[in-house]
PyMOL Python script that loads the backbone (N, CA, C, O; Angstrom):
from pymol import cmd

cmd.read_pdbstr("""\
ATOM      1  N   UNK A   1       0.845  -1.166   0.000  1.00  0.00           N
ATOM      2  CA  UNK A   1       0.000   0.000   0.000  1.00  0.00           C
ATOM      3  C   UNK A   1       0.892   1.232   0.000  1.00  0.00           C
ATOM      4  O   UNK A   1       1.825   1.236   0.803  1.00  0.00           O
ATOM      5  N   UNK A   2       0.730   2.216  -0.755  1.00  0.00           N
ATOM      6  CA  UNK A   2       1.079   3.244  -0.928  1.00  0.00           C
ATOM      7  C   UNK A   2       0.832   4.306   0.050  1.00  0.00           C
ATOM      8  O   UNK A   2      -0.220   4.378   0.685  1.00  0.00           O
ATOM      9  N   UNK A   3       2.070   5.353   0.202  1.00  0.00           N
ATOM     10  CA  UNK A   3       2.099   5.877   1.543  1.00  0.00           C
ATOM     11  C   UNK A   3       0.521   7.312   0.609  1.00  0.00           C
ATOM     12  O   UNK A   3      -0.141   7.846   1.498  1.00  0.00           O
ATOM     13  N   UNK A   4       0.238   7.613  -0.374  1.00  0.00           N
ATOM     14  CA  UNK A   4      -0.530   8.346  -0.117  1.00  0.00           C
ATOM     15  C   UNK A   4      -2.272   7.353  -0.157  1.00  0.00           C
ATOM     16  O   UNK A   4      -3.241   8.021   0.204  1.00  0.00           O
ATOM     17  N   UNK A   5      -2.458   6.328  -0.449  1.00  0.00           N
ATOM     18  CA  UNK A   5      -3.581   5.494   0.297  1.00  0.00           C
ATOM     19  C   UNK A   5      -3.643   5.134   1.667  1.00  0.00           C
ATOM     20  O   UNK A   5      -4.727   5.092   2.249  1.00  0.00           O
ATOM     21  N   UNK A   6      -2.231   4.788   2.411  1.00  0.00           N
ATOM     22  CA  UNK A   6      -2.504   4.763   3.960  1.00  0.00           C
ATOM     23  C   UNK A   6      -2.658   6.426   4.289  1.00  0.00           C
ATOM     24  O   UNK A   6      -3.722   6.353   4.902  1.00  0.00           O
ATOM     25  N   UNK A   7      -2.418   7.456   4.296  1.00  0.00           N
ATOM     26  CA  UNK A   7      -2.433   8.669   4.550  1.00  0.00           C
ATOM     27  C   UNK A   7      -4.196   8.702   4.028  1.00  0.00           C
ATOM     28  O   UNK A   7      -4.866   9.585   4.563  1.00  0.00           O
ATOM     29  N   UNK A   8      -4.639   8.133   3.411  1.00  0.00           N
ATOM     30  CA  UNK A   8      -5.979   8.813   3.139  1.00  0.00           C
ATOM     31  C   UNK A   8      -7.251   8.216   3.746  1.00  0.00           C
ATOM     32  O   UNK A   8      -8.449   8.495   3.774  1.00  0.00           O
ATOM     33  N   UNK A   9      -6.143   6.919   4.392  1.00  0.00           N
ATOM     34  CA  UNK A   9      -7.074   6.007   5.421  1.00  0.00           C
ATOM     35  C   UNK A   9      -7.098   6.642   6.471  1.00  0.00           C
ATOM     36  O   UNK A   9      -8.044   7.041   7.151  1.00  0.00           O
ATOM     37  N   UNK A  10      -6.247   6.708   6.565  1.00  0.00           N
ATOM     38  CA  UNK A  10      -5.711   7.571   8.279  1.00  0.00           C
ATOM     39  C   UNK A  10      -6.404   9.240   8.450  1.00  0.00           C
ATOM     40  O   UNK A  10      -6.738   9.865   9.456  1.00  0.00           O
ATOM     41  N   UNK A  11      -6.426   9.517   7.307  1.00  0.00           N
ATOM     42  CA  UNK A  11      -7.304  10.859   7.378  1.00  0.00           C
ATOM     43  C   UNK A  11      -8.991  10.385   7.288  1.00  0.00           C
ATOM     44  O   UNK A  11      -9.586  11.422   7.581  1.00  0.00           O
ATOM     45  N   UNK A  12      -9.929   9.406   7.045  1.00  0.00           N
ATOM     46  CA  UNK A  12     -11.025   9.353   6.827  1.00  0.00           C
ATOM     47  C   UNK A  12     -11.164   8.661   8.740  1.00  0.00           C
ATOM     48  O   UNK A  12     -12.004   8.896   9.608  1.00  0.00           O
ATOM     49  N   UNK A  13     -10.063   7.881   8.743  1.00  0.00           N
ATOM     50  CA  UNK A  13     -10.579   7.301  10.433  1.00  0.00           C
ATOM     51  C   UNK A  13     -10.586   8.728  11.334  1.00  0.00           C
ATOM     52  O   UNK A  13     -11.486   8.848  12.165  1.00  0.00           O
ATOM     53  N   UNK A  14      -9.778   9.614  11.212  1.00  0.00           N
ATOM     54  CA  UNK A  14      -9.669  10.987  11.960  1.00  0.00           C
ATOM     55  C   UNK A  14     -10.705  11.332  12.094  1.00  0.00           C
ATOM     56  O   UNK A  14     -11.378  11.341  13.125  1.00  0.00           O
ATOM     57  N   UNK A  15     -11.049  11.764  10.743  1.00  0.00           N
ATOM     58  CA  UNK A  15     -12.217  12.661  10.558  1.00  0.00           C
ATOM     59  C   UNK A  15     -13.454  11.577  11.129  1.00  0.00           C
ATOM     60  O   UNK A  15     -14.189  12.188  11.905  1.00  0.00           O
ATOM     61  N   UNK A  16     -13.846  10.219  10.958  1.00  0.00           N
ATOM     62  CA  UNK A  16     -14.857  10.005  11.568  1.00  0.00           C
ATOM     63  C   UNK A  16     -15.043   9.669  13.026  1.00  0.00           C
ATOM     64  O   UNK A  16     -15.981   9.283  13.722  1.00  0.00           O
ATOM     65  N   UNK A  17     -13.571  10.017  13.238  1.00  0.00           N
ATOM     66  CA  UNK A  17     -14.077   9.497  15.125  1.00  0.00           C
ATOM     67  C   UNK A  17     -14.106  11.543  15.640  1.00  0.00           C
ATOM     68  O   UNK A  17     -14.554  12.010  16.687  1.00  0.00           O
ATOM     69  N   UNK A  18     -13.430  12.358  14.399  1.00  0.00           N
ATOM     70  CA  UNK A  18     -13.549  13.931  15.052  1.00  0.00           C
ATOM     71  C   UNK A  18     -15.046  14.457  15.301  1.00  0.00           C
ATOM     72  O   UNK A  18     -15.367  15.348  16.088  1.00  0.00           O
ATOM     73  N   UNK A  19     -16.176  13.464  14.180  1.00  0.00           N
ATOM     74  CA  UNK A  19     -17.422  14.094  13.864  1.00  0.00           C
ATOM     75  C   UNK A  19     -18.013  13.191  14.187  1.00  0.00           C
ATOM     76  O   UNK A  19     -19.119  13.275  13.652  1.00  0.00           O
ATOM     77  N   UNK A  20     -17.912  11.966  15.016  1.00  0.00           N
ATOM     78  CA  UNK A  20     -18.791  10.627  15.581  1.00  0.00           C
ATOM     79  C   UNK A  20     -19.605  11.254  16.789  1.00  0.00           C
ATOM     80  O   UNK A  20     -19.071  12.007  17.603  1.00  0.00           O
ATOM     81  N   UNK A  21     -20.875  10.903  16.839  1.00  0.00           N
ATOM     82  CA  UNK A  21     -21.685  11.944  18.127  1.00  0.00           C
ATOM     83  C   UNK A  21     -22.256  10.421  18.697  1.00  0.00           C
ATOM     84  O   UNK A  21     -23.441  10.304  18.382  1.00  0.00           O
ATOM     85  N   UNK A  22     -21.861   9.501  19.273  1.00  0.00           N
ATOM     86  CA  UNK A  22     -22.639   8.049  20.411  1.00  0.00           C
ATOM     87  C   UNK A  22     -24.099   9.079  20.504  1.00  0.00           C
ATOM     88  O   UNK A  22     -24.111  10.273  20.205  1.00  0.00           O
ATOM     89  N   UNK A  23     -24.951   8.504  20.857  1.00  0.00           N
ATOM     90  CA  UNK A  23     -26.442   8.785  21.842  1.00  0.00           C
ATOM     91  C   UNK A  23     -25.913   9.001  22.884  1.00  0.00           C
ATOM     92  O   UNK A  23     -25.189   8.172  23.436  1.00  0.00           O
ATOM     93  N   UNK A  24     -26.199  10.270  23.401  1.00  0.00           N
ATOM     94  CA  UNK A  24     -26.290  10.520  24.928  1.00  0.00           C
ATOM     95  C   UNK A  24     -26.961  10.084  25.700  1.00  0.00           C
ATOM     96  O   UNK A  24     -28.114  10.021  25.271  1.00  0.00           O
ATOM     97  N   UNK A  25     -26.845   9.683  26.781  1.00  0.00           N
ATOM     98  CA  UNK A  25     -27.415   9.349  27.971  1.00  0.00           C
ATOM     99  C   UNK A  25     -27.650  10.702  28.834  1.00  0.00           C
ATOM    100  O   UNK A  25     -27.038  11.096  29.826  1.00  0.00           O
ATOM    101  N   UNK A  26     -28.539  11.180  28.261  1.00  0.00           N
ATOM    102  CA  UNK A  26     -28.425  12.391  29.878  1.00  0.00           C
ATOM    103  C   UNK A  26     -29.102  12.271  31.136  1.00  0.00           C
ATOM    104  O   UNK A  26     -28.870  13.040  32.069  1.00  0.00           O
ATOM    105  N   UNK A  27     -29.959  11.300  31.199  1.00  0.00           N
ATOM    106  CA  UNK A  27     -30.015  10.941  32.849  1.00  0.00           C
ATOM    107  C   UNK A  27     -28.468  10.572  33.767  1.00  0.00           C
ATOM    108  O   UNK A  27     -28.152  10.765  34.941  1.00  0.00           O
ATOM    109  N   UNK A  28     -27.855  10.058  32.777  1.00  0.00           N
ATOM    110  CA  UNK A  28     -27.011   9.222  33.242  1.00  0.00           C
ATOM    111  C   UNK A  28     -25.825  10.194  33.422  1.00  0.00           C
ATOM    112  O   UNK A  28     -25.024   9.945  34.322  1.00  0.00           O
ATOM    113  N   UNK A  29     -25.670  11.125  32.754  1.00  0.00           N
ATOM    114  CA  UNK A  29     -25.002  12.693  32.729  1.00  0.00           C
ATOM    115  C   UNK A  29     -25.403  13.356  33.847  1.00  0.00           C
ATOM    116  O   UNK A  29     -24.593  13.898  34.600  1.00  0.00           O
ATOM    117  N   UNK A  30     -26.876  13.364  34.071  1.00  0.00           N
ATOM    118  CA  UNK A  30     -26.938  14.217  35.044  1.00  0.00           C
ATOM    119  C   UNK A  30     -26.801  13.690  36.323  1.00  0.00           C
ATOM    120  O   UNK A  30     -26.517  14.434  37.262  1.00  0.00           O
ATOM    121  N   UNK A  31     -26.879  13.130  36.393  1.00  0.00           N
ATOM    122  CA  UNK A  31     -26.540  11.861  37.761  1.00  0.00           C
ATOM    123  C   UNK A  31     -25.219  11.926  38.309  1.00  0.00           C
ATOM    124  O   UNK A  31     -24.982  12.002  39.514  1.00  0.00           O
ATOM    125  N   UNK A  32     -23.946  11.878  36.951  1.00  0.00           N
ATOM    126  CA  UNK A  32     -23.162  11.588  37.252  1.00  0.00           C
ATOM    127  C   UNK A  32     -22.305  12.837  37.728  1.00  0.00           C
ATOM    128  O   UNK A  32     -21.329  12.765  38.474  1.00  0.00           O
ATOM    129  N   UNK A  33     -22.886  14.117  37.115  1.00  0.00           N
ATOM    130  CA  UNK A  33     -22.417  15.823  37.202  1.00  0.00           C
ATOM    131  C   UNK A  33     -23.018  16.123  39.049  1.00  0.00           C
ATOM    132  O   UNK A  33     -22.308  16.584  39.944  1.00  0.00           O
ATOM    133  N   UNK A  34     -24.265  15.760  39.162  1.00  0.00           N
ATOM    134  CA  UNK A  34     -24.771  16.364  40.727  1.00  0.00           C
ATOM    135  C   UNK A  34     -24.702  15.314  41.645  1.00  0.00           C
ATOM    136  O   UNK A  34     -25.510  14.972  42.508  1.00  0.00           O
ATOM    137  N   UNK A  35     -23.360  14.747  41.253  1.00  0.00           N
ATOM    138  CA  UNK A  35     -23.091  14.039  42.496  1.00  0.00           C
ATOM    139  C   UNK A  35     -23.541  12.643  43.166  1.00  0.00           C
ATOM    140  O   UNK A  35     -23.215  12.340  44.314  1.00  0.00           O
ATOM    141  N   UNK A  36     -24.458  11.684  42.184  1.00  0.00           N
ATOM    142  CA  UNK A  36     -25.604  10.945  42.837  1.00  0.00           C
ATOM    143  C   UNK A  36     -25.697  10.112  41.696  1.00  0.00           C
ATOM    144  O   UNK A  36     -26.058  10.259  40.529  1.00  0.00           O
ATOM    145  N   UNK A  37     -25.176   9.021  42.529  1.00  0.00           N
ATOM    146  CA  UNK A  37     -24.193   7.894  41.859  1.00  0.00           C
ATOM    147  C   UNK A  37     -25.278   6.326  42.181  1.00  0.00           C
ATOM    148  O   UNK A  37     -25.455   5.831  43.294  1.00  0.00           O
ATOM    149  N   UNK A  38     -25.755   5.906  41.110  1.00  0.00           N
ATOM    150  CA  UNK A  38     -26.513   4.681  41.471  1.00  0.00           C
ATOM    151  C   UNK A  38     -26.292   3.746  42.548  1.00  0.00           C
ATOM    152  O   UNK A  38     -27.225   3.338  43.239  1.00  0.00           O
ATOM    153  N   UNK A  39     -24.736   3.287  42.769  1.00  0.00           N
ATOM    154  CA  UNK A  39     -24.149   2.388  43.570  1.00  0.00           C
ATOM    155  C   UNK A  39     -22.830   3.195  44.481  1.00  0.00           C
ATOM    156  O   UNK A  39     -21.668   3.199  44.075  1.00  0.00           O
ATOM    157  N   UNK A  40     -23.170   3.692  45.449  1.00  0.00           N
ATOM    158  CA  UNK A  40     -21.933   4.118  46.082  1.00  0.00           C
ATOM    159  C   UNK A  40     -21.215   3.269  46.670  1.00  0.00           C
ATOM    160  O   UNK A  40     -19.989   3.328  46.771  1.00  0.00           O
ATOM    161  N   UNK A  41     -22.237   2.058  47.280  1.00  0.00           N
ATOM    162  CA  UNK A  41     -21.554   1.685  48.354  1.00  0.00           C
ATOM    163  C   UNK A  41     -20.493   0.689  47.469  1.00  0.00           C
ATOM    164  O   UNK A  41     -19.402   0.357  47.932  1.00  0.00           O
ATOM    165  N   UNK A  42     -21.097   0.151  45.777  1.00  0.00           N
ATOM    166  CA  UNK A  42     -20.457  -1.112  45.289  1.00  0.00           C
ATOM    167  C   UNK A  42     -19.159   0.017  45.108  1.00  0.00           C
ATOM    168  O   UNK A  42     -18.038  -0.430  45.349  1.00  0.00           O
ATOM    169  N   UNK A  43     -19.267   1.374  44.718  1.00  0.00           N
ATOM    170  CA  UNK A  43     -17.437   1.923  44.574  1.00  0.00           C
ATOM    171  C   UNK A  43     -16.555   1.665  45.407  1.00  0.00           C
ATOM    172  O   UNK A  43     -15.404   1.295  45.172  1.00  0.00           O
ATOM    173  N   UNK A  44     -17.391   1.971  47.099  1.00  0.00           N
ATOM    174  CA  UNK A  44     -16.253   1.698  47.617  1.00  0.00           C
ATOM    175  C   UNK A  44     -15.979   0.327  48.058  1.00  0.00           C
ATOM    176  O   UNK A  44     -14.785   0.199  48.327  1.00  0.00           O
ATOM    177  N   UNK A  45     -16.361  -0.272  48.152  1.00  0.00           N
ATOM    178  CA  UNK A  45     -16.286  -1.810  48.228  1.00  0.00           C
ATOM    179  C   UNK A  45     -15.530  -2.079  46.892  1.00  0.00           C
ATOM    180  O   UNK A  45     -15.384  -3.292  46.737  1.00  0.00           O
ATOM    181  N   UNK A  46     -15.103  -1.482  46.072  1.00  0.00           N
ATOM    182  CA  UNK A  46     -14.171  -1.893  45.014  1.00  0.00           C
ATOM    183  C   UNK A  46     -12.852  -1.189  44.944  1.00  0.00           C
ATOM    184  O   UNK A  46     -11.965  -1.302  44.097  1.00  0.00           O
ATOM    185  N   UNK A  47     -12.905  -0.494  45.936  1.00  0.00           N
ATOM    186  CA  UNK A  47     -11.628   0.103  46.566  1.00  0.00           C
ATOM    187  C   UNK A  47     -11.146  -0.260  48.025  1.00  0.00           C
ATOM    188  O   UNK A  47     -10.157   0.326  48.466  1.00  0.00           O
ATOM    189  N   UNK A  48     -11.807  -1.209  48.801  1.00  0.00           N
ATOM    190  CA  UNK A  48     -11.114  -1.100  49.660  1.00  0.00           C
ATOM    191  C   UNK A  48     -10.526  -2.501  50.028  1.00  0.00           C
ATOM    192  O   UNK A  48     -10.832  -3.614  49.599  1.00  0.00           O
ATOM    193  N   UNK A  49      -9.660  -2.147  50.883  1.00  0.00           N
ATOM    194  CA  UNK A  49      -8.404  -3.514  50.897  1.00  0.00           C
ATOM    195  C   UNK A  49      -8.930  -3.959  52.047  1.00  0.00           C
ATOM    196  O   UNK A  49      -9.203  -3.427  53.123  1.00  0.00           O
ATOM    197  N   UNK A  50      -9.016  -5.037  51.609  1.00  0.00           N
ATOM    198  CA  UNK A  50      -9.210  -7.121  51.893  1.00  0.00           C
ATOM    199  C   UNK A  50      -8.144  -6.603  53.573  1.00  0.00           C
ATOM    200  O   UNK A  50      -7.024  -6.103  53.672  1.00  0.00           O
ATOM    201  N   UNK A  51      -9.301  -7.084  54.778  1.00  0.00           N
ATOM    202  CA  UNK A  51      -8.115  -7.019  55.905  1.00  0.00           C
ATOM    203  C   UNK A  51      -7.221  -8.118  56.053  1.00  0.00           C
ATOM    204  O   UNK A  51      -6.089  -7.907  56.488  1.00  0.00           O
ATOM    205  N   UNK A  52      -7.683  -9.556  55.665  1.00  0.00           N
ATOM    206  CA  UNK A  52      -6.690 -10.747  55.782  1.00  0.00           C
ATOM    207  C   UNK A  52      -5.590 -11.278  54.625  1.00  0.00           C
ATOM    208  O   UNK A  52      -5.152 -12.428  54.656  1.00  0.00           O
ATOM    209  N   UNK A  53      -5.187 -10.272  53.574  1.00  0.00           N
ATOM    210  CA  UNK A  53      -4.479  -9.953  53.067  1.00  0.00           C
ATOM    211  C   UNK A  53      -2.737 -10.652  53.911  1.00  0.00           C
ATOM    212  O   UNK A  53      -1.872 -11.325  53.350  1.00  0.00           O
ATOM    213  N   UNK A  54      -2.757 -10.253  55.072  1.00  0.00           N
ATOM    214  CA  UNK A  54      -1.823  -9.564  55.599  1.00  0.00           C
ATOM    215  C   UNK A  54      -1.084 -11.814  56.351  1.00  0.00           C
ATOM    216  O   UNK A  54       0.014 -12.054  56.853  1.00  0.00           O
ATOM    217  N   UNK A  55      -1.932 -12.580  56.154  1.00  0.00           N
ATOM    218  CA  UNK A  55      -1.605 -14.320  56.351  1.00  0.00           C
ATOM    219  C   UNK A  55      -0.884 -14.700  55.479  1.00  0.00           C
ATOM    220  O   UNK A  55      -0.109 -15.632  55.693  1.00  0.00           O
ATOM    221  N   UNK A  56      -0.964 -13.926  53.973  1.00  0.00           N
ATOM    222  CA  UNK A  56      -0.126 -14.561  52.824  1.00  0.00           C
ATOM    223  C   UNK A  56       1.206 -13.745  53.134  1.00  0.00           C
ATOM    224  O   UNK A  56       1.905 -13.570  52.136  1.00  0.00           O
ATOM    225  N   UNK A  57       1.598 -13.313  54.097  1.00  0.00           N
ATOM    226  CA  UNK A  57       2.542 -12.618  54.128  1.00  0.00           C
ATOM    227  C   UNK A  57       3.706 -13.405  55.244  1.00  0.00           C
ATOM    228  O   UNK A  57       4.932 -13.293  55.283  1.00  0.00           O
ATOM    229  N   UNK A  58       3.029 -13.997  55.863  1.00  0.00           N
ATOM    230  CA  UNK A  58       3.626 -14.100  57.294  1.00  0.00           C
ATOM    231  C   UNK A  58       4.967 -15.037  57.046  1.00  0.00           C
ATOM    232  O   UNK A  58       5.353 -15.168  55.884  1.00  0.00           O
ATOM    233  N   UNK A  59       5.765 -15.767  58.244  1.00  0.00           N
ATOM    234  CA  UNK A  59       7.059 -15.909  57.980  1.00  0.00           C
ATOM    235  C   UNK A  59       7.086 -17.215  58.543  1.00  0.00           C
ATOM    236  O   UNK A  59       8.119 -17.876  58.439  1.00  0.00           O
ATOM    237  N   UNK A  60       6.065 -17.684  59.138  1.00  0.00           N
ATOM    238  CA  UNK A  60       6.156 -19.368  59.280  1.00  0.00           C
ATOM    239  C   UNK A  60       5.605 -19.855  58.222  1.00  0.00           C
ATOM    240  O   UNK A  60       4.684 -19.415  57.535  1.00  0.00           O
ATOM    241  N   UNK A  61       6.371 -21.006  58.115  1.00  0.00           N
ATOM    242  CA  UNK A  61       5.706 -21.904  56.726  1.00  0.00           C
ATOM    243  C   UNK A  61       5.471 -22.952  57.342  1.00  0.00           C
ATOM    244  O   UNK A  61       4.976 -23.915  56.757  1.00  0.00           O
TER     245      UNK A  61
END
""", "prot")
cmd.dss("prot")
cmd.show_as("cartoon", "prot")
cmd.util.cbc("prot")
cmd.orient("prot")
């Protein structure tokens, strides 16, 4: 392939992801802008560290 056919690929993928518009969700926008989040508690429960973690560590075998 010729460098001015890849150059003209590469310019049509540009241009369609520059002018691509998805469907908005704006419930889901506005929800996510004022703060008020479907699942809070599953976030933090997906951040927080495991307390018995700390057995795979230890120094008797």
């Amino acid at each position: 392939m010729g460098r001015g056919r890849q150059k003209a690929k590469h310019t049509k993928v540009a241009r369609e992801l520059k002018y691509y518009s998805p469907a908005t969700d704006y419930r889901a926008l506005e929800a996510e802008l004022s703060g008020r989040a479907k699942s809070d508690v599953a976030t933090e429960d997906r951040w927080e560290i495991p307390e018995d973690d700390d057995d795979d560590w230890s120094t008797s075998r």
